[in-house]
C-alpha positions in Angstrom: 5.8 -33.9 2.5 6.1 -31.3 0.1 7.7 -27.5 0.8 7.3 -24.7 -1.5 11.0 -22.5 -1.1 11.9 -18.8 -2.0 15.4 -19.1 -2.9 17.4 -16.3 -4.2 17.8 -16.2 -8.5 21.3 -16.8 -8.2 23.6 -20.1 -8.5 24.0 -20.3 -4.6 19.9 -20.5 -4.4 20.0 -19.3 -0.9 16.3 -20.0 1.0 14.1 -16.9 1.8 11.5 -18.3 3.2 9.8 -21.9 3.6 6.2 -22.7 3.1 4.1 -25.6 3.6 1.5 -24.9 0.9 1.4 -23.1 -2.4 -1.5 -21.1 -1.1 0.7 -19.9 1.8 3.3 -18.6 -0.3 0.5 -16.7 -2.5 -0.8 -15.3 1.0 3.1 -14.4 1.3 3.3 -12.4 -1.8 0.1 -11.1 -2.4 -1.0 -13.2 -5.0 -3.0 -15.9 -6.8 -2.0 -19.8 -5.5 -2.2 -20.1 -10.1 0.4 -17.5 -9.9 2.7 -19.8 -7.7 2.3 -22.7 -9.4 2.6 -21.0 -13.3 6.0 -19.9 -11.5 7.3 -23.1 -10.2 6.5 -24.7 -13.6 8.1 -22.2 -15.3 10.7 -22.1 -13.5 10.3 -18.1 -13.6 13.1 -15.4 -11.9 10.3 -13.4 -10.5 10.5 -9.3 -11.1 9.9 -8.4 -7.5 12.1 -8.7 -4.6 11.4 -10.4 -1.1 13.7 -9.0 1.4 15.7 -7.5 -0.9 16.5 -10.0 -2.9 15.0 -11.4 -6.8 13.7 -14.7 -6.3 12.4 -18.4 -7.9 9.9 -20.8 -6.1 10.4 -24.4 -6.0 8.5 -27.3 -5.1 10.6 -29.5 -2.7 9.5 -33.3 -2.6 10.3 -35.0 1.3 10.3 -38.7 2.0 9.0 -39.0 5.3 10.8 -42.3 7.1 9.6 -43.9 10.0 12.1 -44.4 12.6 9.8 -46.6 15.0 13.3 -48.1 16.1 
């Protein structure tokens, strides 16, 4: 499972918000799903604030386990 994360552009990289799709976090911010992922690959502070607070994106990589017992 991946997540897409605002966290805040500081060392503590407080989450913002959680998405489950690039394209929801683009919906989120009013822009492009390119935009997002030029961010994330970047690993760009962006100039805008969510909730008050300067942000980064990152991609967050799950490993789903089965716990069948």
């Amino acid at each position: 499972m991946t997540l897409y994360l605002l966290v805040t552009a500081d060392k503590y990289e407080l989450p913002l918000a959680v998405c489950d799709s690039a394209g929801e976090v683009a919906e989120l911010l009013g822009r492009v799903r390119g935009d997002i992922y030029t961010t994330i690959a970047r690993k760009l502070v962006s100039r805008e604030t969510f909730n008050g607070h300067q942000f980064r994106i990152i991609k967050v990589e799950i490993d789903e386990e089965d716990d069948d017992g």
